[in-house]
N, C-alpha and C positions, 0 to 999 in steps of 0.2 A: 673323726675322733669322737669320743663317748660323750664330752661337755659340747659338744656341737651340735651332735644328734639331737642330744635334747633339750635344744633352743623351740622354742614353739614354732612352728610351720608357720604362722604370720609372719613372727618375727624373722624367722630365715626367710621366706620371699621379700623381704623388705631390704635385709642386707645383702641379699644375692650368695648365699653359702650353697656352693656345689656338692652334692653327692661327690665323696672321695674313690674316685675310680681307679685307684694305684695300690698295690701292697704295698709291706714295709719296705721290703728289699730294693722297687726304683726308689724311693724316699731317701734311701740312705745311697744308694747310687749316686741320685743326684749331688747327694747334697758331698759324697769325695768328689765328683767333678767339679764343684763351685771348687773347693780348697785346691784342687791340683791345677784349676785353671787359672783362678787368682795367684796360686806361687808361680805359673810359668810366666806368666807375663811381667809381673816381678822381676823375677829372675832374671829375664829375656833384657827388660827393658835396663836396669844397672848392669847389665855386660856389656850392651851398647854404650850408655852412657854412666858409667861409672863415678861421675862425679859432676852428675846432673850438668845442667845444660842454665844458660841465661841468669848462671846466678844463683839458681835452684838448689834447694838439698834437694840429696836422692828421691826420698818419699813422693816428694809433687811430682814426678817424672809418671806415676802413675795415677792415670786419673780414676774417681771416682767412678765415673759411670761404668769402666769394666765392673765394676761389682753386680751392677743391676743387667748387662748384657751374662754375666755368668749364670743369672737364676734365667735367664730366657735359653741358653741353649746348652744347659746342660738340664735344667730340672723339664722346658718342652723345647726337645729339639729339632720337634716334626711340628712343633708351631711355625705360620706365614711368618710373625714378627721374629722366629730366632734364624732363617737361612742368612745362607752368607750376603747376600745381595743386602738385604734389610741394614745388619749389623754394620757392613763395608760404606755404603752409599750414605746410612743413614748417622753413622757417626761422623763422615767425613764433610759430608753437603751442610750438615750440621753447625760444625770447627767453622767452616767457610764463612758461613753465614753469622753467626757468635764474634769471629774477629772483624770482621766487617763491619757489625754494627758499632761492634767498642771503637773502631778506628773514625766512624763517621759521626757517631753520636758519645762521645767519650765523657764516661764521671757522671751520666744521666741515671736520674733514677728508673727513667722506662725505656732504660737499654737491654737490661736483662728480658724484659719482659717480649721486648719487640723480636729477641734475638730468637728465642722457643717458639714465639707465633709464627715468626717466618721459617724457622727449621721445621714446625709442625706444618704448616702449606707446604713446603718446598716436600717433602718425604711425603706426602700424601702425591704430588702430583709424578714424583720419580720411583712410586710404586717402593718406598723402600721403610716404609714405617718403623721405626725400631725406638721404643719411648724412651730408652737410655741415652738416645741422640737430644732429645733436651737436655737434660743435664751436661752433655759435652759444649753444648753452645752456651749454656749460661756460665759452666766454667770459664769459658772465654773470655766472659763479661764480669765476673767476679772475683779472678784467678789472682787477681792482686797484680800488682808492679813488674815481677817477675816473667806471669805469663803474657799482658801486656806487650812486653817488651820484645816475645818471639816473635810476633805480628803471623803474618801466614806461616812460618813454619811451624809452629802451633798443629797445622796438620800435617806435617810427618814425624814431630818429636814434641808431645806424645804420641798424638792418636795415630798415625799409621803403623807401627811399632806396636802401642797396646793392642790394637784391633788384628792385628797379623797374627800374638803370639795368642790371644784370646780363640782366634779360628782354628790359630794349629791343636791347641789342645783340646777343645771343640772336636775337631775330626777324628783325630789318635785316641783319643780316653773312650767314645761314642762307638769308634769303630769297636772294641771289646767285647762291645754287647750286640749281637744280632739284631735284636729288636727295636734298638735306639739308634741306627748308624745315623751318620749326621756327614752332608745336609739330609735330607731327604728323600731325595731323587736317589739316592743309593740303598736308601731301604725301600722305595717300590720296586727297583730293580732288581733286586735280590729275593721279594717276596715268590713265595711260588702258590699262585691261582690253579686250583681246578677247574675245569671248565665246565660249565652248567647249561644241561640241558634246554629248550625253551619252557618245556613244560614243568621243571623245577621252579621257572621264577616266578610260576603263580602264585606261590605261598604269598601273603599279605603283610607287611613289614609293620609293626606294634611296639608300641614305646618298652613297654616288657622286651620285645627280640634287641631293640637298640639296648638298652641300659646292660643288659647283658653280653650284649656284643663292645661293648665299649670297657666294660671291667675286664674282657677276656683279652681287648688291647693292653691293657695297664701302662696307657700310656697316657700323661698330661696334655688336651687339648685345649688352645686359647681360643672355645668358642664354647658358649653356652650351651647345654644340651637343649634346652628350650630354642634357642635360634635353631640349631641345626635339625632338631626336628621338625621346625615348625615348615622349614623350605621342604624337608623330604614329604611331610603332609601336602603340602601345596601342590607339588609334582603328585601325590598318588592319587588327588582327588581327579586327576585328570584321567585316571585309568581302574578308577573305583569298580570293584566287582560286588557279586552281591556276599554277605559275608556269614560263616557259620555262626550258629547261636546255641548258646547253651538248652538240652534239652528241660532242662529243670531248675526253676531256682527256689533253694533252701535258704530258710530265715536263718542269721547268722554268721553268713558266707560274705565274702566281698568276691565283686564282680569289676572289670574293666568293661571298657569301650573299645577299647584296641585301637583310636586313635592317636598322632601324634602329635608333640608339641601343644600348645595352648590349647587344643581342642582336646587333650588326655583328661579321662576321670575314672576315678574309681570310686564307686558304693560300697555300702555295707549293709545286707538286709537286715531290717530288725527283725529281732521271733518277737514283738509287738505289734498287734493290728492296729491298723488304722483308725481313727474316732469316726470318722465319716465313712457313710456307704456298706456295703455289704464286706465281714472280714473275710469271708473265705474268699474273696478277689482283690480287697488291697493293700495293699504292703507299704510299712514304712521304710524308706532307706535313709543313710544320710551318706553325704559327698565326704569322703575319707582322705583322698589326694587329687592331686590337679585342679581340672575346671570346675570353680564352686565348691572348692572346698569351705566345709562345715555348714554348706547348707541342709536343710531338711525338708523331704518331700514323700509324697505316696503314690502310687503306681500299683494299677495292675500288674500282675504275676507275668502274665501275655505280654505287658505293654517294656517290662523290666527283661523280659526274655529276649525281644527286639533288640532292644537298648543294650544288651549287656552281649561282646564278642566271647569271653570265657571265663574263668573263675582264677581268682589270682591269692596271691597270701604274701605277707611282708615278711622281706626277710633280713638277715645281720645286716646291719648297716643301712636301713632307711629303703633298701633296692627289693620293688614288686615283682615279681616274678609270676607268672604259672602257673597254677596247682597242679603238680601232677595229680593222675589219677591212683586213687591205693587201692 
């Protein structure tokens, strides 16, 4: 969005604000799927229980944390944290662990606390991470007298019931859309791959070809593009070729590197010479994005020519591309 864009590049590394890789149209997808997820499981859950359970009004029959599982699998539903394994194992193992502690450590003030540290270990080591699964074990531990009182049934009323009717409409609303089917495994298997030559995958993969290939997903991923770049860098330095360079660089121009991840940068020539040395050989630039950005340096023409994979230019929304040729 436009008041984000133009937070200063310090400031937005500081707060971690991602480049918006999604038009409007998943945005507002998403966000009927949060409202038609959260009425099902409503719905779901007072036709089962109609007139709440242990004493309960209806209301507390649904917990809290389907809210924060509704923004993980309908807004990324090809994120690791929204599959069914995550949401299932990791609300439940969760409940277990949450009434556990209330029952063994009960009325403690670092019962709440003990109960998320140990559902945050237990979900890391059963592979089932789902951060909505804290808040189901601290309900446990805070839920008042009422939930108390369900002891382990706790985990099948609510949470086996919430977490069922949450996945069902998860799968049904997602299936709609091609591009989102949910879990996952359903939209690689339905993807259709061409098959690529050996001699096609010479082309050299540049943070310009990702960030473009990633808007053309428009789809929300829960992993930084700087992580995921930074591993594909890692993997290509191992199979590094020698790489095209620009035949000429003009003052005024910004140029990349065409590396990925923390090693990406991009120049800007100055049409200012250099104070030092001869001007018909050195050039001012300064670091415009990525690595070093706003610093200020001089380079030979030659020496910028090496340095620089191809000519790029900024375009709507913060995203370097390119330049084509006109």
């Amino acid at each position: 969005m436009k008041p984000l864009s133009s937070l200063p590049q310090s400031l937005r590394n500081w707060l971690s604000i991602e480049r918006n890789q999604t038009n409007h149209g998943e945005k507002w997808i998403s966000a009927l799927g949060a409202l038609i997820g959260i009425t099902v499981v409503y719905q779901l859950t007072h036709w089962c229980f109609p007139h709440g359970f242990g004493g309960a009004p209806g209301g507390a029959i649904l917990l809290a944390s389907m809210g924060a599982s509704a923004v993980l699998v309908f807004a990324v539903p090809h994120g690791a944290l929204s599959q069914p394994w995550s949401v299932m194992a990791g609300h439940l193992v969760s409940a277990f662990i949450g009434v556990s502690c209330q029952k063994l450590a009960p009325d403690q003030a670092w019962t709440g606390a003990l109960a998320v540290g140990l559902a945050v270990g237990a979900m890391h080591y059963l592979r089932c991470i789902h951060p909505p699964g804290g808040a189901t074990a601290l309900a446990a531990v805070i839920g008042g007298a009422d939930v108390h009182a369900l002891g382990y049934q706790y985990l099948l009323t609510p949470v086996s019931i919430n977490v069922a009717a949450i996945l069902t409409a998860a799968v049904l609303f997602n299936a709609c859309f091609a591009w989102r089917r949910y879990p996952v495994h359903l939209h690689r298997r339905r993807q259709q791959t061409a098959p690529v030559a050996s001699a096609q995958r010479s082309v050299d993969l540049t943070q310009e070809d990702f960030h473009a290939a990633i808007s053309q997903l428009n789809s929300f991923v829960d992993i930084t593009d700087d992580n995921l770049t930074e591993l594909l860098e890692l993997a290509k330095q191992h199979a590094e070729r020698d790489a095209l360079h620009p035949a000429l660089i003009a003052p005024g121009r910004y140029y990349s590197n065409g590396r990925l991840g923390r090693a990406w940068s991009v120049r800007r020539v100055s049409v200012t010479p250099a104070l030092e040395g001869p001007t018909a050989q050195r050039l001012v630039y300064a670091v415009v994005a990525g690595n070093g950005i706003g610093n200020i340096g001089h380079a030979t023409a030659d020496d910028l020519r090496q340095w620089a994979r191809f000519e790029v230019e900024l375009q709507h929304g913060g995203r370097w591309a390119k330049r084509q040729p006109s």
